[in-house]
C-alpha atoms as one frame of an Amber mdcrd trajectory, in Angstrom:
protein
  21.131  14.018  14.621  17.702  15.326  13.396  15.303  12.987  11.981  12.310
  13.696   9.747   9.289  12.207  11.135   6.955  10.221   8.366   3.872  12.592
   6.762   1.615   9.572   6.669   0.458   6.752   9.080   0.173   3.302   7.623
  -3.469   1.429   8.864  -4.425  -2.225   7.440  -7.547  -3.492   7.076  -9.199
  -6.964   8.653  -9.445  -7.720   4.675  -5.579  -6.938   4.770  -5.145  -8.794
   8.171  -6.159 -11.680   6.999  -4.698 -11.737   3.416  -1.554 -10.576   5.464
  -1.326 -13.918   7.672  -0.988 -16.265   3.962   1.640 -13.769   2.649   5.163
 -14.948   2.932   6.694 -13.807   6.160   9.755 -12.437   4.338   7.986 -11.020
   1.472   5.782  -9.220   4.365   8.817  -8.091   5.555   9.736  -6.290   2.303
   6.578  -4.572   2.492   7.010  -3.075   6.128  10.507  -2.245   6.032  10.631
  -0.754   2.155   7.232  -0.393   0.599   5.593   1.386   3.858   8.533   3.827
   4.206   8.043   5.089   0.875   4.388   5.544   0.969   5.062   7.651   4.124
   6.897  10.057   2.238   4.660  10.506  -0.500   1.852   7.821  -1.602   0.463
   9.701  -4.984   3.570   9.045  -6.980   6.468   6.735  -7.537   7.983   4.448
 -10.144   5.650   1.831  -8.900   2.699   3.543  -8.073  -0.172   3.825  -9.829
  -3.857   5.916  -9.865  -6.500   3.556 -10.409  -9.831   4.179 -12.815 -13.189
   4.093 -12.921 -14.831   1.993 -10.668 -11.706   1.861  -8.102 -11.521   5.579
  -8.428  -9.794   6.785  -5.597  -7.808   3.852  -4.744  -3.853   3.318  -5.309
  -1.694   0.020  -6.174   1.802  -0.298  -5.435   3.402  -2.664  -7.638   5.847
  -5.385  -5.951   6.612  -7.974  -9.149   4.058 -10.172  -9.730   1.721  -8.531
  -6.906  -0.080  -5.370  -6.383  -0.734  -3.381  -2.699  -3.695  -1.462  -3.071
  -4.410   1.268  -0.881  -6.385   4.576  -0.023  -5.139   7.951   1.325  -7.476
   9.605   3.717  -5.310  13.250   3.092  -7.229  14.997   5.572  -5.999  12.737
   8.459  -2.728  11.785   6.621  -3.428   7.842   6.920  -3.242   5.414   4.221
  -5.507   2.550   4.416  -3.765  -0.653   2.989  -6.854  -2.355   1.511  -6.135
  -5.283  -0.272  -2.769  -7.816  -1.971  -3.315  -9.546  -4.943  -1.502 -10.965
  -7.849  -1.437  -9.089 -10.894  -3.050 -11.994 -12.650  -6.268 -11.704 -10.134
  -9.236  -9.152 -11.583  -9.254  -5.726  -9.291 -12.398  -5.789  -7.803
């Protein structure tokens, strides 16, 4: 059987790192084993992904309920840079 290999490369921050070690170790999970295989595929668009304005131009979130991933794709090396988790309640900054 053939297998497509993923277009993108997934990198976290230390910002993420951190953040990463007070998530929920199943709701972590989630993110590695459904949210970063989409993103591999294709990053820029999805039901839950979103553009973001003005002064975070350039960034990405991925929404996951109550909580957004934000990101940045760095096309020319075909990595996405998971930046930052917050909830949807908490300013984007």
């Amino acid at each position: 059987m053939i297998t497509q290999l993923s277009k993108y490369q997934i990198a976290e921050t230390k910002t993420f790192e951190k953040i990463k070690k007070k998530i929920d170790k199943k709701f972590y999970s989630k993110i590695k084993n459904f949210v970063y295989p989409q993103l591999r595929e294709n990053p820029f668009y999805g039901t839950n992904i979103k553009k973001l304005k003005d002064n975070l131009e350039g960034y990405y979130r991925y929404r996951i309920g109550n909580y957004r991933l934000f990101y940045l794709i760095e096309n020319e090396k075909l990595i996405i840079v998971v930046v930052d988790f917050k909830h949807r309640q908490q300013p984007y900054d």
